[in-house]
TIMI-524750 format. One line per 5 residues: number of its first residue (from 1); their letters; for each residue x, y, z of N, C-alpha, C, O, CB. Coordinates in nm, 3 decimals, m for minus. Glycine has a CB too. Layout:
# TIMI-524750
NUM) a) X:Y:Z:X:Y:Z:X:Y:Z:X:Y:Z:X:Y:Z; ...;
# end
This chain:
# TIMI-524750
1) xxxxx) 14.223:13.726:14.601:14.154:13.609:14.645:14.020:13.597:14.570:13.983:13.496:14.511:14.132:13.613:14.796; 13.963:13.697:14.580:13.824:13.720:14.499:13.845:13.691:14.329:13.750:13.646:14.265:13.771:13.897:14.524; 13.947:13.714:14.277:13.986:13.709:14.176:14.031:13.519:14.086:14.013:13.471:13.974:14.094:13.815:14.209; 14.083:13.478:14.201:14.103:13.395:14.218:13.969:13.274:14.216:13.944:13.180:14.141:14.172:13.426:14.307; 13.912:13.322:14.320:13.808:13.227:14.318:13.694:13.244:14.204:13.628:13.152:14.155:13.746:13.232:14.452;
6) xxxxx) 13.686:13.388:14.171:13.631:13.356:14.020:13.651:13.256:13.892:13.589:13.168:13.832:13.652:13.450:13.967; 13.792:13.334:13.885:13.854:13.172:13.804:13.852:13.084:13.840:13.867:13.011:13.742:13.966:13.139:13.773; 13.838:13.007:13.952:13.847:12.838:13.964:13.648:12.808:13.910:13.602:12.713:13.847:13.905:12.769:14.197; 13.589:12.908:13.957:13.481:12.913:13.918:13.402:12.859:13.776:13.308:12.787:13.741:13.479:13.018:13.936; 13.519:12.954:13.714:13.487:12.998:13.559:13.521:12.840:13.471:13.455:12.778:13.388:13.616:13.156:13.499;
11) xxxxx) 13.673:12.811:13.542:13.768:12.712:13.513:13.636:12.592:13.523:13.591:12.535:13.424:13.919:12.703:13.633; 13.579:12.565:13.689:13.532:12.434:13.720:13.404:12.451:13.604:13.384:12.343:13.548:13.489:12.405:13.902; 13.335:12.533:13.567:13.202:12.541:13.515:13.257:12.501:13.336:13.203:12.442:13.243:13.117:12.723:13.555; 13.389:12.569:13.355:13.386:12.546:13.186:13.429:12.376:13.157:13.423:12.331:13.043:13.525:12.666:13.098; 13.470:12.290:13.274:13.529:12.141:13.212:13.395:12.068:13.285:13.405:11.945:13.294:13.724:12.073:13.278;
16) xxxxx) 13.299:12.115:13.327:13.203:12.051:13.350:13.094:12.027:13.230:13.026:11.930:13.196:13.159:12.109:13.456; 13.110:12.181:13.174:13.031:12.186:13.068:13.087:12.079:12.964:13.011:11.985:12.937:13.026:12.329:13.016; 13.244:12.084:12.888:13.252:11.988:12.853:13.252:11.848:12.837:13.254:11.768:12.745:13.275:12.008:12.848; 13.249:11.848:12.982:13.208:11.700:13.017:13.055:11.707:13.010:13.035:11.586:13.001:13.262:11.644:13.174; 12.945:11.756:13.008:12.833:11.723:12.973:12.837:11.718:12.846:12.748:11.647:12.801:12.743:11.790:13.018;
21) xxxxx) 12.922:11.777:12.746:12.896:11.769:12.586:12.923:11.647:12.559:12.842:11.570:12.507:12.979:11.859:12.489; 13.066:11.613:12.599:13.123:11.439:12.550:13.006:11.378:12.580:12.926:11.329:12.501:13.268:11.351:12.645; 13.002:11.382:12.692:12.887:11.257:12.742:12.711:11.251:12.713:12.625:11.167:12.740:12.893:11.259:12.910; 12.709:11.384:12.646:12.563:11.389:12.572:12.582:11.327:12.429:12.492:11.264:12.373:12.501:11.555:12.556; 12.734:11.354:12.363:12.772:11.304:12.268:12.786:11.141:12.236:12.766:11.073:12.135:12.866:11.365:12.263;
26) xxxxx) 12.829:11.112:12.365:12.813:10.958:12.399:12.648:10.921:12.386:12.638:10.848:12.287:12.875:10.924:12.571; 12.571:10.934:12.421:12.458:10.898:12.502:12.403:10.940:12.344:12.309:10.862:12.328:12.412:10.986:12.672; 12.413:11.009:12.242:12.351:10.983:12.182:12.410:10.867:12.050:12.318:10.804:11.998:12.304:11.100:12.169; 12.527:10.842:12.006:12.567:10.765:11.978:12.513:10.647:12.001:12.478:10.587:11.900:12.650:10.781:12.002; 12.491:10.585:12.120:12.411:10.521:12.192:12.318:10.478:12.134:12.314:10.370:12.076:12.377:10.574:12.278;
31) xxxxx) 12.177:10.608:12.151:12.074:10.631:12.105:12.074:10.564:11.963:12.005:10.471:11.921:12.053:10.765:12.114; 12.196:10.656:11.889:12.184:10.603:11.760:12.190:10.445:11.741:12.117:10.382:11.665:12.287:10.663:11.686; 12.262:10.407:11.799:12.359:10.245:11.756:12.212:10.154:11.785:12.177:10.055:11.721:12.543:10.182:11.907; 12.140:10.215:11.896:12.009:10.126:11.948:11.896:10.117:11.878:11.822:10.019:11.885:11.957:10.167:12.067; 11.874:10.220:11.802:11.816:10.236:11.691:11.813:10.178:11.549:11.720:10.141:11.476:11.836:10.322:11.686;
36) xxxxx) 11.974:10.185:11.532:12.046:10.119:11.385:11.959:9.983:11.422:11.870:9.940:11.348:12.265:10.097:11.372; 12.005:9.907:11.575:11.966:9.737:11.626:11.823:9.737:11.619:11.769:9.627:11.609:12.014:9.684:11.801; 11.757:9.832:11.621:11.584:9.816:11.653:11.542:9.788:11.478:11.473:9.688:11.456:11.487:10.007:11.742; 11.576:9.857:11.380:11.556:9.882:11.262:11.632:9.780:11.145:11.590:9.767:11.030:11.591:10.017:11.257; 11.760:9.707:11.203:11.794:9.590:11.183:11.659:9.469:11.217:11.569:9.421:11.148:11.923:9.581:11.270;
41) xxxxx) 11.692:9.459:11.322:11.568:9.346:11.408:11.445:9.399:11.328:11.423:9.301:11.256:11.538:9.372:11.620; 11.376:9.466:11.304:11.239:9.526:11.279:11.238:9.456:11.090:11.171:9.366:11.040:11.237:9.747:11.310; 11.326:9.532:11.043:11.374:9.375:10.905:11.373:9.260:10.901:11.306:9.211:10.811:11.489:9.346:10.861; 11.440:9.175:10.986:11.460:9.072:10.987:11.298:9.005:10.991:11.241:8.932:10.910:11.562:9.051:11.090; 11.257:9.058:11.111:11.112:9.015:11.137:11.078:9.033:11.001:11.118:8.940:10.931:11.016:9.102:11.249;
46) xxxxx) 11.007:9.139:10.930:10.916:9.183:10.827:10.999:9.062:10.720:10.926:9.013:10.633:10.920:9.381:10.784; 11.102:9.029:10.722:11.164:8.963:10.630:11.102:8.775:10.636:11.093:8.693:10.544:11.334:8.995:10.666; 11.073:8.763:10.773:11.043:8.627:10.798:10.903:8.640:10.805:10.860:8.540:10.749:11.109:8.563:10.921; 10.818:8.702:10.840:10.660:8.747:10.816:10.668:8.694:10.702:10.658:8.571:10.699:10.603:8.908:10.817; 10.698:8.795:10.526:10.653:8.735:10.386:10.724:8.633:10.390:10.653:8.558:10.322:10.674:8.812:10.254;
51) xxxxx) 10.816:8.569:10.421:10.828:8.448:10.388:10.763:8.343:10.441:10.747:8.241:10.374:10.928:8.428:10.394; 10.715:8.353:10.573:10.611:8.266:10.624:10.469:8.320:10.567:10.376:8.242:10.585:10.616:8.265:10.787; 10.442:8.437:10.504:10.308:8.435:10.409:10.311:8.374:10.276:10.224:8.307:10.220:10.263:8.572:10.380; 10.437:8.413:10.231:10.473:8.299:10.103:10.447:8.168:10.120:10.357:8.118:10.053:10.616:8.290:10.067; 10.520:8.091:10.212:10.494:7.970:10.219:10.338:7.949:10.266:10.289:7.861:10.195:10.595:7.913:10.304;
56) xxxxx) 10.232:8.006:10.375:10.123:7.969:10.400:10.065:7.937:10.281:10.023:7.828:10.242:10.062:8.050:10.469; 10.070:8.067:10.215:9.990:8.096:10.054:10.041:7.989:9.978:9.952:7.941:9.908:10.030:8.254:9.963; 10.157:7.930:9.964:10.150:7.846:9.816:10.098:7.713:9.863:10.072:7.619:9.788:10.313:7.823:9.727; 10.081:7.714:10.029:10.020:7.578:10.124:9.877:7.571:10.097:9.819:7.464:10.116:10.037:7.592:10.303; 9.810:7.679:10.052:9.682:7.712:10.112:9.639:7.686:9.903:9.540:7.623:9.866:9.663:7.916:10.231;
61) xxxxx) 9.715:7.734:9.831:9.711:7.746:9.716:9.703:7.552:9.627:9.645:7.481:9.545:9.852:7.854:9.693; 9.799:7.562:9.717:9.807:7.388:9.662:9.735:7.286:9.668:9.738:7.183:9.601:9.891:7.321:9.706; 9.644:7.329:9.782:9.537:7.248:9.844:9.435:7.259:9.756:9.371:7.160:9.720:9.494:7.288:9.981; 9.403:7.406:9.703:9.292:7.448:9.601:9.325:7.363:9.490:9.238:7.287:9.449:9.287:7.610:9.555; 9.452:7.365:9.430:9.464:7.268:9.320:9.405:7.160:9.286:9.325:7.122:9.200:9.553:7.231:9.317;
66) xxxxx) 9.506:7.088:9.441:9.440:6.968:9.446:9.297:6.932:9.443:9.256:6.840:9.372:9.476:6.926:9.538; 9.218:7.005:9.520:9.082:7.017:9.507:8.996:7.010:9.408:8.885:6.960:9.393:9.058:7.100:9.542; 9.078:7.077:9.334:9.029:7.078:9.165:9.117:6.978:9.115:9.087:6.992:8.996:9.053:7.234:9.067; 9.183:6.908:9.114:9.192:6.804:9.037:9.138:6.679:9.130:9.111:6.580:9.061:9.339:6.793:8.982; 9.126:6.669:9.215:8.993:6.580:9.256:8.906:6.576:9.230:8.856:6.463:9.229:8.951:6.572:9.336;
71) xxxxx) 8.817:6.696:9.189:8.693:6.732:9.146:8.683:6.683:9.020:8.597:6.601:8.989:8.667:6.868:9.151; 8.792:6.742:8.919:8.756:6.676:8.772:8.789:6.553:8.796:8.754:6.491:8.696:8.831:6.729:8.638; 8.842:6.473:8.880:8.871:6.307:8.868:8.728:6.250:8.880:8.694:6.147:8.822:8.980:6.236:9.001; 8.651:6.319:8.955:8.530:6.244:9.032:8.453:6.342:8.893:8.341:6.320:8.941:8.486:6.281:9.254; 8.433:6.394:8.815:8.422:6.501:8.738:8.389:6.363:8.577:8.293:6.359:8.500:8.596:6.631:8.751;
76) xxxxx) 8.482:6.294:8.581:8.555:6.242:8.474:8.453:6.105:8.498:8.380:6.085:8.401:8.744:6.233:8.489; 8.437:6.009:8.609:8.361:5.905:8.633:8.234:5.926:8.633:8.156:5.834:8.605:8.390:5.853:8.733; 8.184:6.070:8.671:8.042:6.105:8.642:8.026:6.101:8.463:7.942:6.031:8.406:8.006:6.273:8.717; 8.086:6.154:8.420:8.028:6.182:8.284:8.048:6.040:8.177:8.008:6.030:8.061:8.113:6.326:8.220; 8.138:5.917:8.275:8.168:5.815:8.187:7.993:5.774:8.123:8.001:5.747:8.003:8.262:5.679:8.283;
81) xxxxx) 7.859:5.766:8.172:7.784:5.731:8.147:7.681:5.786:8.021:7.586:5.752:7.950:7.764:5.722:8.246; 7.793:5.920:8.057:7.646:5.985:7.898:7.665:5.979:7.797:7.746:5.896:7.755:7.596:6.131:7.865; 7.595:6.068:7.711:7.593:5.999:7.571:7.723:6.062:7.487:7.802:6.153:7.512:7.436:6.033:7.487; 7.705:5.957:7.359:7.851:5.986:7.311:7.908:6.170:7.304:8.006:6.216:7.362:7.853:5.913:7.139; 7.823:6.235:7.227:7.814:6.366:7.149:7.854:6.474:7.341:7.950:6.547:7.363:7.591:6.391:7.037;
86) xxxxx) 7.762:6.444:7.416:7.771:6.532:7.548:7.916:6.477:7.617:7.991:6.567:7.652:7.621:6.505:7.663; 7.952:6.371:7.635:8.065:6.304:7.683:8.228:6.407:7.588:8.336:6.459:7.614:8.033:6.102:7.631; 8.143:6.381:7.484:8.294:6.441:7.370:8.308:6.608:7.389:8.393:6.674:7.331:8.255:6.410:7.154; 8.230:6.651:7.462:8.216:6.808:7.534:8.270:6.849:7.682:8.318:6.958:7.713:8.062:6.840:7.548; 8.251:6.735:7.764:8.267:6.727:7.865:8.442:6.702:7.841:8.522:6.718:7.933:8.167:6.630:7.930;
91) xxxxx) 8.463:6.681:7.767:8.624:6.582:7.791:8.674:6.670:7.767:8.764:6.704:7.844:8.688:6.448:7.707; 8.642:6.769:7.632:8.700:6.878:7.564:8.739:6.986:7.699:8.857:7.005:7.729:8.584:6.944:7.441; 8.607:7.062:7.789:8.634:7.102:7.925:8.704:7.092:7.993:8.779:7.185:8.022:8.587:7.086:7.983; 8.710:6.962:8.053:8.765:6.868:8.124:8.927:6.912:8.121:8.983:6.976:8.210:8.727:6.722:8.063; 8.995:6.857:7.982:9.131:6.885:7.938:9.138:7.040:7.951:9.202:7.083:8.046:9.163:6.829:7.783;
96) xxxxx) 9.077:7.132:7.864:9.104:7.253:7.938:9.095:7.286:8.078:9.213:7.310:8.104:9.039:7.329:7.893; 9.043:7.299:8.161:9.034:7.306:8.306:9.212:7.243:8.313:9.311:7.317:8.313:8.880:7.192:8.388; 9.214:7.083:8.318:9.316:7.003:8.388:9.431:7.082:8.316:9.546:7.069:8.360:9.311:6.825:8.365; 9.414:7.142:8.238:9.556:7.263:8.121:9.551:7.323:8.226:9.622:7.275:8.315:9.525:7.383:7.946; 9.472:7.442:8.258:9.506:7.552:8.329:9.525:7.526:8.480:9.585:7.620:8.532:9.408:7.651:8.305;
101) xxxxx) 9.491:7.425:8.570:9.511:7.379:8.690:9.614:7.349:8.660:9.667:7.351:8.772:9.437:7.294:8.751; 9.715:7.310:8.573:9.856:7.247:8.579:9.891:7.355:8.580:9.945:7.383:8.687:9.921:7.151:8.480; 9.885:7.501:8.454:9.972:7.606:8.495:9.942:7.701:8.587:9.978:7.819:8.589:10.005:7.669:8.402; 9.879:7.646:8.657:9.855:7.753:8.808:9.910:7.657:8.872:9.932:7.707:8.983:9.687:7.808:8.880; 9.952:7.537:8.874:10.062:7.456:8.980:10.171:7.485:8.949:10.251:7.497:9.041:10.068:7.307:8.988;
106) xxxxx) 10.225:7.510:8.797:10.358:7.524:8.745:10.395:7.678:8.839:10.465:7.700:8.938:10.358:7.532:8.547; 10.312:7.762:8.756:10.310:7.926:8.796:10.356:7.972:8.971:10.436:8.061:9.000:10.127:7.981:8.769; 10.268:7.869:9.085:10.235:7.886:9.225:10.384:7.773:9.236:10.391:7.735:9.353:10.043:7.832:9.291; 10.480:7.722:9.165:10.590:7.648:9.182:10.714:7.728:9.145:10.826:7.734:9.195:10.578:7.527:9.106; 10.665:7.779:9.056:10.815:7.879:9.035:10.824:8.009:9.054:10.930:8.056:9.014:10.867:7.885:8.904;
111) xxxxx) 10.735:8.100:9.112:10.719:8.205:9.152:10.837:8.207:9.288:10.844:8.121:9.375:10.564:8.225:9.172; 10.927:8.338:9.272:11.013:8.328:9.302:10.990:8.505:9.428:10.942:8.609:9.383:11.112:8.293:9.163; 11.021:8.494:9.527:10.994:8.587:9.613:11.101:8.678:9.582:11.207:8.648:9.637:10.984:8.541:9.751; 11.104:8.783:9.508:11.161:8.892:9.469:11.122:9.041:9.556:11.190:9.142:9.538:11.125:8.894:9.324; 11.054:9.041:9.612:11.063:9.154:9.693:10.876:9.191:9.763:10.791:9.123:9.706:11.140:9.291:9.576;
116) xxxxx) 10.835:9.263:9.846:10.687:9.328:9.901:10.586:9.332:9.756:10.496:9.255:9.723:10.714:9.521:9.977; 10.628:9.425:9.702:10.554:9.456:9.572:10.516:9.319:9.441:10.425:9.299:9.360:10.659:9.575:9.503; 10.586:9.281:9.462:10.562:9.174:9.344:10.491:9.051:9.402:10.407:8.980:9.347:10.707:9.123:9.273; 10.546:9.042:9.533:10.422:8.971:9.597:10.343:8.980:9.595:10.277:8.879:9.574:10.396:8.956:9.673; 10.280:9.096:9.612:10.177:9.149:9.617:10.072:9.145:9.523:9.953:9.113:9.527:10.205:9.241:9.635;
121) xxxxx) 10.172:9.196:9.413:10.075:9.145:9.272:10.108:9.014:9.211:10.021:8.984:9.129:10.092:9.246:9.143; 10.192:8.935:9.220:10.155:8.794:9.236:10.033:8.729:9.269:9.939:8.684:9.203:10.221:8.753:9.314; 10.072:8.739:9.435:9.955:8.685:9.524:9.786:8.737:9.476:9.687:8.667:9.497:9.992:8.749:9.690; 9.783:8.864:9.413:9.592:8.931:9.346:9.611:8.834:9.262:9.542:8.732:9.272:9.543:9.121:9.253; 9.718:8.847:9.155:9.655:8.797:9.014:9.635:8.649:9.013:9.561:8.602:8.926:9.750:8.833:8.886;
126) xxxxx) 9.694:8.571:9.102:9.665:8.433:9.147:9.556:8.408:9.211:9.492:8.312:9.169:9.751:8.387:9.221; 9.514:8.465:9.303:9.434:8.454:9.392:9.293:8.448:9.269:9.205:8.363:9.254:9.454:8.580:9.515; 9.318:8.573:9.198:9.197:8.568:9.077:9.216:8.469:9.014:9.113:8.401:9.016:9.186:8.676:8.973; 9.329:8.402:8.931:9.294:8.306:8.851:9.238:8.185:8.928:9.129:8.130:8.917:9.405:8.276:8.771; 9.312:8.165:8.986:9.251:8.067:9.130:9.071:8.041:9.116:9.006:7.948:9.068:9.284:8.183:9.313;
131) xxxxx) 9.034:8.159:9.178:8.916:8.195:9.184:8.826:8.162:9.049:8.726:8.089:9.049:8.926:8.329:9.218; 8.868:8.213:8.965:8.782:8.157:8.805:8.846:8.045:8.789:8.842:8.055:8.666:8.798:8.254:8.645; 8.898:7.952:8.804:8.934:7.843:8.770:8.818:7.744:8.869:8.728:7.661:8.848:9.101:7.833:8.792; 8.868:7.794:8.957:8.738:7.725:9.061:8.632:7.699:9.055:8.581:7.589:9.080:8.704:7.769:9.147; 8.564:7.824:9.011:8.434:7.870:8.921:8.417:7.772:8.844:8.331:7.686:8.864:8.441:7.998:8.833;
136) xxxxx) 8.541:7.774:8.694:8.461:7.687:8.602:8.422:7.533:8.636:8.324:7.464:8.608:8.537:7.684:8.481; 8.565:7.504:8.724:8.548:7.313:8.758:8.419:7.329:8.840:8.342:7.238:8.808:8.702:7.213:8.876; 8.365:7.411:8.936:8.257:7.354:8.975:8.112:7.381:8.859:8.006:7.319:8.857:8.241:7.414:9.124; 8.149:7.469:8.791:8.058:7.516:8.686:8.021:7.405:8.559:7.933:7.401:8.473:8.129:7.648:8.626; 8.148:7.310:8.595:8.128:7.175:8.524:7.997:7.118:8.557:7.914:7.107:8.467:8.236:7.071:8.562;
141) xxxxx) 7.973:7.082:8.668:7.849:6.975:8.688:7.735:7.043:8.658:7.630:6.978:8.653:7.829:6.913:8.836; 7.735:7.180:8.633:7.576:7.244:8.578:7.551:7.236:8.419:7.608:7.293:8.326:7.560:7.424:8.618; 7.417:7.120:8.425:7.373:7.108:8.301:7.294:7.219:8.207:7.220:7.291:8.275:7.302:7.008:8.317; 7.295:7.245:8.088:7.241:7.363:8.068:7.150:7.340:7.996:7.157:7.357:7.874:7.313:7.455:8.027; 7.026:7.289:8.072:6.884:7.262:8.022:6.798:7.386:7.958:6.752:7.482:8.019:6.803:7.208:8.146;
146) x) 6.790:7.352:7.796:6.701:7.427:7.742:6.559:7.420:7.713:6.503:7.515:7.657:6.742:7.443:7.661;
# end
């Protein structure tokens, strides 16, 4: 009897144990699969983030353009009045500036979202030309009295 009840003992402890393995085995499967979904989802987001920074930026970018080619328009009616020799300097400017504001519209138009990194350096080296371009159109209206 004693013998007996050892074994049912031995018996009940050993299919219990396996049933805690399956079902730890389950439970982490689980774990896993919820994880795979968190790290899916966690992409998707980061994926729609740069693309909604892409688009802000070429929104925010375009506006600067424009800005500058408003500026040299109103740029262009100021200088209709001066004299011939300073006028034929101003225009020369003028066309350069309105050159490079076109290929920073061309450039900020076909830039193509290829991945984190290239954005990245996209978005500096624009942001700089941007920036000195800006510079010079407003650097237009300063006369350089000697």
């Amino acid at each position: 009897m004693f013998t007996l009840a050892i074994t049912a003992l031995i018996a009940g402890t050993m299919s219990t144990g396996c049933q805690s393995s399956a079902k730890k085995v389950e439970n982490a499967q689980e774990n896993v699969q919820d994880a795979n979904n968190n790290v899916v989802e966690a992409n998707q987001e980061l994926t729609q983030a740069r693309i909604d920074s892409v688009v802000q930026f070429k929104k925010e970018s375009a506006e600067k353009i424009s800005a500058n080619e408003k500026y040299i328009a109103e740029f262009k009616l100021k200088i209709a009045k001066e004299k011939k020799e300073s006028k034929a300097l101003y225009e020369q400017k003028i066309a350069a500036l309105e050159q490079k504001n076109t290929e920073m519209k061309k450039k900020l138009d076909e830039f193509n979202d290829d991945g984190k990194d290239k954005w990245q350096s996209f978005k500096t080296e624009f942001n700089h030309d941007m920036d000195e371009l800006g510079k010079a159109v407003k650097d237009l209206s300063i006369k350089n009295v000697k």
